[in-house]
C-alpha positions in Angstrom: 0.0 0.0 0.0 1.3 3.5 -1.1 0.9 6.2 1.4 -1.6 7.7 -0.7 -4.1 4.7 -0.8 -2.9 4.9 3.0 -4.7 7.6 3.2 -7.4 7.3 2.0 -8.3 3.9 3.7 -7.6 5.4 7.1 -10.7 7.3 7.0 -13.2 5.2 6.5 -15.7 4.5 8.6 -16.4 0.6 9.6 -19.5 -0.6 10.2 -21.7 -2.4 13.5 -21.6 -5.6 13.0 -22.1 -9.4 15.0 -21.1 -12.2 14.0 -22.0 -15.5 15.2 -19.7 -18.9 16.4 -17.8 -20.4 13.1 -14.9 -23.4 13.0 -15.0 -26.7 13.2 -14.4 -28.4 16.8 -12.2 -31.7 15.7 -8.8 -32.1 13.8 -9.0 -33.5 10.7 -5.1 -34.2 10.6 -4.7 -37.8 12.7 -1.5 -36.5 13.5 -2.7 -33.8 15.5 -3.6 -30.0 14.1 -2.2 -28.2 11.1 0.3 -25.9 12.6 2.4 -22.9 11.2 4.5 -20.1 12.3 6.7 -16.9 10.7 8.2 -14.2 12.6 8.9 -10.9 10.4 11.3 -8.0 11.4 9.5 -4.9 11.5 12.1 -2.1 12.9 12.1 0.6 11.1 15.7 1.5 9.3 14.5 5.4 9.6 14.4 7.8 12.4 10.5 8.0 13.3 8.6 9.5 16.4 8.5 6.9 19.4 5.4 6.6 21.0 4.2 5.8 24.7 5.7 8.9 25.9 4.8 12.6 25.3 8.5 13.7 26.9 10.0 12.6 23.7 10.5 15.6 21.7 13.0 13.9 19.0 12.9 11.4 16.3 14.2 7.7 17.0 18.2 7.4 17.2 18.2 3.6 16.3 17.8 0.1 17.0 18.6 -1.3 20.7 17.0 -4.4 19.8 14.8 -5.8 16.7 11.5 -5.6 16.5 9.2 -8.4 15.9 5.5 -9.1 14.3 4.7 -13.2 14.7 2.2 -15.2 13.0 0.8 -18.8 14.9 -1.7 -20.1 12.4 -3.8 -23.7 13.5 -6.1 -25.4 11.6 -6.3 -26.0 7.8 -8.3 -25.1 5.0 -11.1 -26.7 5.6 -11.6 -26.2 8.6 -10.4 -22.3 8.2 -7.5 -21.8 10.2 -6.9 -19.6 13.5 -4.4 -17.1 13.5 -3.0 -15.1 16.6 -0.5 -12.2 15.6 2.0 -10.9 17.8 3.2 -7.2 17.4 6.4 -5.5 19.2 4.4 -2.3 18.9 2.7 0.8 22.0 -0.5 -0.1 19.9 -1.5 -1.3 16.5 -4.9 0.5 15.8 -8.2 -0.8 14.2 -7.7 1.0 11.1 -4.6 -0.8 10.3 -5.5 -4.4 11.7 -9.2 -4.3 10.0 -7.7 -3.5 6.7 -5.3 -6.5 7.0 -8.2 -8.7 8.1 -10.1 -7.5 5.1 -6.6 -8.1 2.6 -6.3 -11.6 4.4 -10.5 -12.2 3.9 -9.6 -11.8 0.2 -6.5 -13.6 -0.4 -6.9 -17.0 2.2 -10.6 -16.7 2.8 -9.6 -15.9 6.7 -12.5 -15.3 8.9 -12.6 -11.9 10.6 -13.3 -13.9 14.0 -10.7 -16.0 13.7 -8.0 -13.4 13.3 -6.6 -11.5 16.5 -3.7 -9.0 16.8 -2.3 -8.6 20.0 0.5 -5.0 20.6 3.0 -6.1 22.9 2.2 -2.3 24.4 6.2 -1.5 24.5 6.9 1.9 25.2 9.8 1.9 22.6 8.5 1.2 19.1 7.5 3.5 16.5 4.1 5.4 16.2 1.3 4.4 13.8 -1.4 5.8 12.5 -4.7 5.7 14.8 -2.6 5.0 18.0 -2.7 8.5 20.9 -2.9 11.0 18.1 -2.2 13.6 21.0 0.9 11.8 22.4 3.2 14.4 21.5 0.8 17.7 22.4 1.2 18.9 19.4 0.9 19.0 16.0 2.7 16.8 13.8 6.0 18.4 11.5 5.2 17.2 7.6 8.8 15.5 8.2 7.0 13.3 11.3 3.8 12.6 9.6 5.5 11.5 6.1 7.3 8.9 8.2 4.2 7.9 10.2 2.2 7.5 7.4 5.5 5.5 5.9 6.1 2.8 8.6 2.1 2.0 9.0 2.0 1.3 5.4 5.0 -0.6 5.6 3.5 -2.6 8.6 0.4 -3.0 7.3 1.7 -4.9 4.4 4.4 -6.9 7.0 1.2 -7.7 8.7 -0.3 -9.2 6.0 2.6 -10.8 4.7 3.4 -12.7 7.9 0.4 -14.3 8.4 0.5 -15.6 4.7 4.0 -17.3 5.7 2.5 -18.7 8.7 -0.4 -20.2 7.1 2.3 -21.6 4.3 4.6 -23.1 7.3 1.4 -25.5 8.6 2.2 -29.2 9.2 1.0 -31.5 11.9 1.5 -30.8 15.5 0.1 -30.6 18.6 -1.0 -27.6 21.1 -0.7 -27.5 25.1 -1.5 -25.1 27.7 -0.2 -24.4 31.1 -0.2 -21.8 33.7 1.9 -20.5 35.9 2.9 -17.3 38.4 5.1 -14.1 37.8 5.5 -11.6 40.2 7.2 -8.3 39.1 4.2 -6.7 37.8 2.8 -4.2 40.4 -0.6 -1.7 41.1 1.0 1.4 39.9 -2.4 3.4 41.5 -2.2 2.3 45.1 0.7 0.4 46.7 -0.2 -3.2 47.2 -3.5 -2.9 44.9 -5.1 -5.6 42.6 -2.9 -7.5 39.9 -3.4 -10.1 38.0 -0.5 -12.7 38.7 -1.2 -15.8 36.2 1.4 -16.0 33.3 -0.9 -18.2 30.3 1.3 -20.7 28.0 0.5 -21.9 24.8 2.9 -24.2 23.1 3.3 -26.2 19.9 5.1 -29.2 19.3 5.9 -30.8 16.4 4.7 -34.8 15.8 8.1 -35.7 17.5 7.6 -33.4 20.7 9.7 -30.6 20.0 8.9 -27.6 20.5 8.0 -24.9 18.0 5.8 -22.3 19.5 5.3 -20.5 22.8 3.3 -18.0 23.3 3.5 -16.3 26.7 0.3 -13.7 28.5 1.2 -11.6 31.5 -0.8 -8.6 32.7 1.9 -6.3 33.2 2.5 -2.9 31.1 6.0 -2.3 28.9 7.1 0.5 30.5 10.5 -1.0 32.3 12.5 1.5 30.3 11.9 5.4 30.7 11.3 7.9 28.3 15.4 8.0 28.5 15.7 5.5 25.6 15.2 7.0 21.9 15.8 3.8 20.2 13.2 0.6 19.3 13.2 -1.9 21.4 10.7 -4.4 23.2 11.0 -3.8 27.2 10.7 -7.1 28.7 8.6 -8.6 26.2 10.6 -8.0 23.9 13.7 -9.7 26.3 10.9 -12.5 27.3 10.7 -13.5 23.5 14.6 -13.8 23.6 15.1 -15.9 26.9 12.3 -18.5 25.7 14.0 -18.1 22.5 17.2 -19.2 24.2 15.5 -22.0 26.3 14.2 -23.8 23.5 16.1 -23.4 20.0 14.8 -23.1 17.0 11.0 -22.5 18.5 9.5 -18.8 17.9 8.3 -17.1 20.8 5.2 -14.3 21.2 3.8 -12.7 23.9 0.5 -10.8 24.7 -0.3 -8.8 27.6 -3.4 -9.4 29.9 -5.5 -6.8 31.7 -2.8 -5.1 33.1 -3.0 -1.4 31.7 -3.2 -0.4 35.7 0.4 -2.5 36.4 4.1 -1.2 36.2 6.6 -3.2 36.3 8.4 -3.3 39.7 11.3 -2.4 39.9 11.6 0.1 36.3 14.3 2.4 35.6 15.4 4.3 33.5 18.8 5.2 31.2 21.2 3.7 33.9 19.6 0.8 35.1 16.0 0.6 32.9 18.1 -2.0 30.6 19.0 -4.7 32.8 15.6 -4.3 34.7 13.8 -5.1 31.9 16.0 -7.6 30.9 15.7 -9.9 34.4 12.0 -9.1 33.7 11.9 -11.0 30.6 14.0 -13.8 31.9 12.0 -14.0 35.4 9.1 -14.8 33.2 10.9 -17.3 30.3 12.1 -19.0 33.7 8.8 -19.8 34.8 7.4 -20.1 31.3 10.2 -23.1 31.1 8.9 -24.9 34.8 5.4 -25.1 33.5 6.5 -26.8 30.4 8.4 -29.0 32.1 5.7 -30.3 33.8 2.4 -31.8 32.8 0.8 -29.6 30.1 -3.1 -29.8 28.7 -3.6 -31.2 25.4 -5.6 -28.8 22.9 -6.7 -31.0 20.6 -9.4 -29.5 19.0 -9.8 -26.2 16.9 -11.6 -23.3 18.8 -14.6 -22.5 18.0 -14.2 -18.5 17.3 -17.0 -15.5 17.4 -16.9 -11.7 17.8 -19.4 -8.9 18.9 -18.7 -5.3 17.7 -20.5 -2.8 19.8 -20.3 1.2 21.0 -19.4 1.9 24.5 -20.8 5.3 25.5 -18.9 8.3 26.8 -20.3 10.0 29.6 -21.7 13.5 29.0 -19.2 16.1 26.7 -18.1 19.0 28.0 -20.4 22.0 26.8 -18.3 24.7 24.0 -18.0 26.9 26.6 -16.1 24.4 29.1 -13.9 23.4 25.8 -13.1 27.6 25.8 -12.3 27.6 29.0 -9.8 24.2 29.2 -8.4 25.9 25.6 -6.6 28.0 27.7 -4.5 26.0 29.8 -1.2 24.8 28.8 -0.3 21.0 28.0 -2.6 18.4 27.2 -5.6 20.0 28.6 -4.9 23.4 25.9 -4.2 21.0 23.2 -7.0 18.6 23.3 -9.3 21.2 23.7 -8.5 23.6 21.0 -8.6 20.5 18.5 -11.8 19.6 19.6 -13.3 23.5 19.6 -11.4 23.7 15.8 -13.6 20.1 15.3 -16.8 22.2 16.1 -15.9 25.3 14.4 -15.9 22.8 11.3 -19.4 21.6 11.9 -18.6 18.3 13.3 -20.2 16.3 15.7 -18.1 14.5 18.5 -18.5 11.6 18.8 -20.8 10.3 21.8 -19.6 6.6 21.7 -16.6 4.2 21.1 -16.7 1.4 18.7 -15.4 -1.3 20.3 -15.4 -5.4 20.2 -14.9 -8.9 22.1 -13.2 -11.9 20.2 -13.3 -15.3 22.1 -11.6 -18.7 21.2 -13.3 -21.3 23.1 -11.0 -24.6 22.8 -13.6 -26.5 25.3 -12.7 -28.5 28.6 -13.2 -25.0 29.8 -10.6 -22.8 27.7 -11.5 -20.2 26.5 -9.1 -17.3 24.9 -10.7 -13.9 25.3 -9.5 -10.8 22.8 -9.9 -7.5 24.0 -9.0 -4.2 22.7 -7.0 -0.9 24.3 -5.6 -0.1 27.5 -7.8 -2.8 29.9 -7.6 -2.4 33.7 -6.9 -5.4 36.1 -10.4 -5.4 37.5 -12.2 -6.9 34.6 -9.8 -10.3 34.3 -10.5 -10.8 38.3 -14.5 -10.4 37.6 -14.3 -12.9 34.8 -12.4 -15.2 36.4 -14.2 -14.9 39.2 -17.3 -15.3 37.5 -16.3 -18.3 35.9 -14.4 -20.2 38.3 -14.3 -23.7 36.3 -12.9 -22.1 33.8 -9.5 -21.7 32.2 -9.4 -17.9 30.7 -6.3 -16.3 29.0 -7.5 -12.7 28.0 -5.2 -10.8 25.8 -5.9 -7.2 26.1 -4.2 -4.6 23.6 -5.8 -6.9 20.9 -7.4 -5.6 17.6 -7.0 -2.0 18.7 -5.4 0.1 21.2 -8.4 3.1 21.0 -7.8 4.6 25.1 -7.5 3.3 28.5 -10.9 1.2 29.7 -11.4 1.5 33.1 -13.7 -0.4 35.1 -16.5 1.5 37.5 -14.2 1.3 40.1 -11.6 3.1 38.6 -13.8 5.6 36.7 -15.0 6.4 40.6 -12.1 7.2 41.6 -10.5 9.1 39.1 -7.1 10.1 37.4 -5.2 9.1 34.7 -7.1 6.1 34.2 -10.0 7.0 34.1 -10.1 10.2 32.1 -6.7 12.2 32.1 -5.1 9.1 29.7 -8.0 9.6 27.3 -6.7 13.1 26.2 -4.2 11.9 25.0 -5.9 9.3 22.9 -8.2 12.1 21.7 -11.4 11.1 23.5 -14.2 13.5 24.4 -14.9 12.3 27.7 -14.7 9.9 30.0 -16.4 6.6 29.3 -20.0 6.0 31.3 -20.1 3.4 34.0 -22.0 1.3 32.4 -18.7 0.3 30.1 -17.6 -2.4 32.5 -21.0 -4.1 32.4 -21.2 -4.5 28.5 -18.0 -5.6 27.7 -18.0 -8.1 30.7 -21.6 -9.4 29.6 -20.2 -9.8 26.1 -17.3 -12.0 26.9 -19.7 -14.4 29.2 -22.3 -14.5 26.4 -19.2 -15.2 24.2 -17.6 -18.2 26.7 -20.4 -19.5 28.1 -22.6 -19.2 24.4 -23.8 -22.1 22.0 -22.2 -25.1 22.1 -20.4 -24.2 25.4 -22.3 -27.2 27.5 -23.8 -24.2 29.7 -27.0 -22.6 29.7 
């Protein structure tokens, strides 16, 4: 894709829609599933704005470590394969993953449902189109917009391209899971607050037990490194990949992050020390990774059976034109947001009242179920769920098929900060989102996991 057709595609609108449940629940392989995997680089060789941080105020210097999009595709043809998607990436937005899924639709007949994207949320990769458009409180410089526009057409071709390889790569395998504990992530709101401990593994084997694929979940943001580092890099995910890399040669390792947009990594640094914090991060959580797979892991041996749900989440009640006059003049994020939103109204354009938003689930049975959940999602909604669903075994991937603000739960959104509203500035929201968000998307995920064919009523 040019960067003019780049262009054009990145406004359109996308439509409501549900889908229902779709895949077949057997192997048709008596070996075991049809399995595949690719891994692509996707650094950029160009200096381009880093995002995650608005005390940036430069182009990227270079490369501290590669950056990675990865591809596990299950299933075959007939029975339409699964695909998970891996990005080393602050957030890959809906305008860029639903034009891959629509590419990918065309060319291998891939299922909308049965695609997920999952941004490894590091703090240290390059900005894309339709991720914080405020991060930087301010406008974009052509020079910083022509390489924006550059690298998310470049990754939404890499995108494409990777899943293509990974469908190519399928032969017969076999998939476990396991679960374990890791402990460095940490409430960054109130000192010994909520987290959400459980590390999820997913691994594939080849028909003569070795191993090819791990995929790794921890709620825990990628923020080990500070705003020091100018150069691409993955945090600790990024150092998880390479320790389970390291652990088991010749597999390909991906990891996704869980509801953990409310957890820091504990300790983080910094220039001086951020590197090797981040780095004993990553290994702390390969380590465990590696004593759960040496121990008795659960057989998947059926394809999931995949839906999604798109639906609007409401924002509470926006701020009248004379509140946006007044905010206008404050410095910072508060000036900036406002006076692009008063510019928005001089134009004759109608904020928007409500956030498009969706739920993806995988439900392997025995219980299993793989839950796909877009932007910033705090720890409250994994311990509901899981609490609510107590014989089950749920991995939820937040950060997955769009990055669009923080989502607080009602908790949260009572008591405030960055959370809750002041994060949303920066993503270009209106207003805080109502109470009642927590509510919808919980419902949809137990209509999703506990929905036809699930064996409960």
């Amino acid at each position: 894709m040019n960067a003019m057709a780049l262009l054009r595609w990145l406004g359109l609108g996308l439509g409501v829609v549900s889908l229902g449940w779709a895949g077949c629940s057997v192997s048709d392989d008596p070996m075991g599933l049809a399995i595949g995997v690719a891994r692509m680089d996707v650094t950029p060789e160009y200096p381009i704005r880093l995002t995650g941080y608005a005390a940036r105020s430069d182009p990227s210097t270079g490369a501290a470590q590669r950056l990675w999009a990865k591809a596990l595709a299950i299933g075959s043809d007939r029975q339409g394969a699964r695909v998970l998607v891996t990005v080393d990436n602050c957030g890959v937005s809906r305008l860029i993953i639903d034009e891959v899924a629509s590419r990918l639709e065309r060319r291998a007949g891939l299922k909308r449902e049965n695609f997920a994207v999952a941004s490894s949320h590091t703090h240290s990769g390059p900005m894309v189109r339709g991720f914080a458009a405020n991060i930087f409180v301010r406008d974009l410089t052509s020079e910083e917009a022509l390489a924006i526009d550059r690298y998310t057409a470049e990754l939404t071709d890499k995108l494409e391209a990777v899943v293509v390889a990974a469908l190519k790569d399928r032969r017969s395998g076999t998939l476990h899971r396991g679960e374990g504990r890791v402990g460095f992530g940490a409430n960054r709101r109130t000192a010994g607050g909520p987290v959400d401990p459980a590390l999820s593994i997913l691994v594939a084997k080849d028909t003569d037990g070795s191993v090819r694929v791990v995929v790794a979940n921890y709620a825990c943001h990628c923020t080990t490194l500070g705003h020091q580092i100018n150069e691409h890099h993955g945090d600790w995910a990024g150092f998880a990949q390479e320790a389970l890399e390291q652990d088991h040669p010749g597999a390909v390792a991906m990891i996704t992050i869980g509801c953990g947009a409310d957890s820091n990594p504990s300790p983080r640094g910094g220039e001086d020390f951020g590197m090797a914090l981040a780095k004993a991060h990553g290994r702390a959580l390969a380590t465990e990774a590696g004593r759960v797979m040496a121990g008795e892991l659960k057989p998947l041996p059926r394809l999931p059976l995949t839906a999604m749900r798109r639906f609007d989440l409401p924002f509470q009640a926006l701020p009248t034109r004379e509140e946006w006059e007044k905010r206008a003049k404050e410095s910072g994020i508060v000036g900036y947001h406002a006076r692009k939103n008063l510019a928005r109204l001089d134009r004759g354009e109608a904020l928007p009242t409500t956030l498009p938003y969706s739920v993806v689930a995988w439900r392997f049975g025995d219980g299993f179920s793989m839950v796909f959940l877009p932007g910033e999602v705090v720890v409250d909604y994994a311990l509901r769920l899981k609490g609510d669903l107590p014989d089950d075994a749920l991995w939820i991937t937040a950060y997955a098929n769009d990055v669009p603000c923080y989502i607080p739960s009602k908790r949260i959104l009572k008591e405030g900060g960055y959370e809750a509203e002041t994060s949303l500035w920066y993503y270009d929201r209106p207003a805080r989102l109502a109470p009642e968000t927590e509510d919808l998307i919980h419902g949809a995920v137990m209509e999703l996991v506990r929905g036809p064919a699930s064996g409960f009523k």
